[in-house]
N, C-alpha and C positions, 0 to 999 in steps of 0.2 A: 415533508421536510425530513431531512435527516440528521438523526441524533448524533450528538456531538459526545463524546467521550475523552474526558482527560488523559494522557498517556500509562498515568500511572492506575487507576481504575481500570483502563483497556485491558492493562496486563495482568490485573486481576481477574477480569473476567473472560479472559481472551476465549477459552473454551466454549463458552456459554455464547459470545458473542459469533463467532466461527458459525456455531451449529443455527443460529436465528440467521445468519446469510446466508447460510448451505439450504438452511428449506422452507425459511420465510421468507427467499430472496427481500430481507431488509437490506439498507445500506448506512454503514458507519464512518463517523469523520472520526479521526485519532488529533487530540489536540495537544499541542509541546507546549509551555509556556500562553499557553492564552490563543496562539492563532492553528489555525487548521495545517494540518503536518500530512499527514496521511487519509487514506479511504481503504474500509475494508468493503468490497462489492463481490456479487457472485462472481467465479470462475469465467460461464460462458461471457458474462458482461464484457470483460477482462478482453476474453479473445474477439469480440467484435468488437472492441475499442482498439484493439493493435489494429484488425482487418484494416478497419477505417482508414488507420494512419497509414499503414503501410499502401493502402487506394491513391491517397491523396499525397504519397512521396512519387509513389510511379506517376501520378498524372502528373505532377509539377517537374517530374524530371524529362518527363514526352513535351510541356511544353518550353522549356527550357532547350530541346536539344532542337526542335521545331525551328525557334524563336534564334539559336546560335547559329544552326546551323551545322553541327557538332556534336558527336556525339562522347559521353564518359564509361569510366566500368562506373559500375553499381557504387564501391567503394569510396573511390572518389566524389560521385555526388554526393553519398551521405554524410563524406567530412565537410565537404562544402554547407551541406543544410545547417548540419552539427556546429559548428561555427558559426553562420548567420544565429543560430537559437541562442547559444554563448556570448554571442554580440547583444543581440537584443534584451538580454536580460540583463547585460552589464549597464545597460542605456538607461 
């Protein structure tokens, strides 16, 4: 499980906590008022968690254009997603 740290502790030890994710690959929650705000995780973690996403925007935009019929630029579809997320969250 991963350790939960206060904001204001975090930013005290931020150095110290840095260097245990740099080569303990541990992982840290940063907590604002009581709930979970942030995550400090290794680097590569980081760029295979975009990968992923960025995997799973191009598939959903092949089967979106499949499924329309239609095809978008790049830009477009992402305001399109970006707004579904906007929406969903406001719900």
């Amino acid at each position: 499980m991963d350790e939960t740290y206060p904001l204001v502790r975090a930013r005290n030890e931020l150095g110290q906590l840095v260097s245990r994710v740099r080569h303990g690959r541990e992982h840290f929650v940063i907590s604002e008022y009581g709930q979970p705000a942030a995550a400090l995780i290794p680097i590569d973690e980081l760029d295979e968690l975009r990968r992923l996403r960025d995997e799973a925007d191009i598939a959903e935009a092949q089967r979106r254009a499949a499924a329309a019929g239609d095809t978008k630029t790049h830009e477009a579809f992402m305001a399109e997603l970006e707004a579904e997320d906007r929406q969903a969250a406001a719900s």
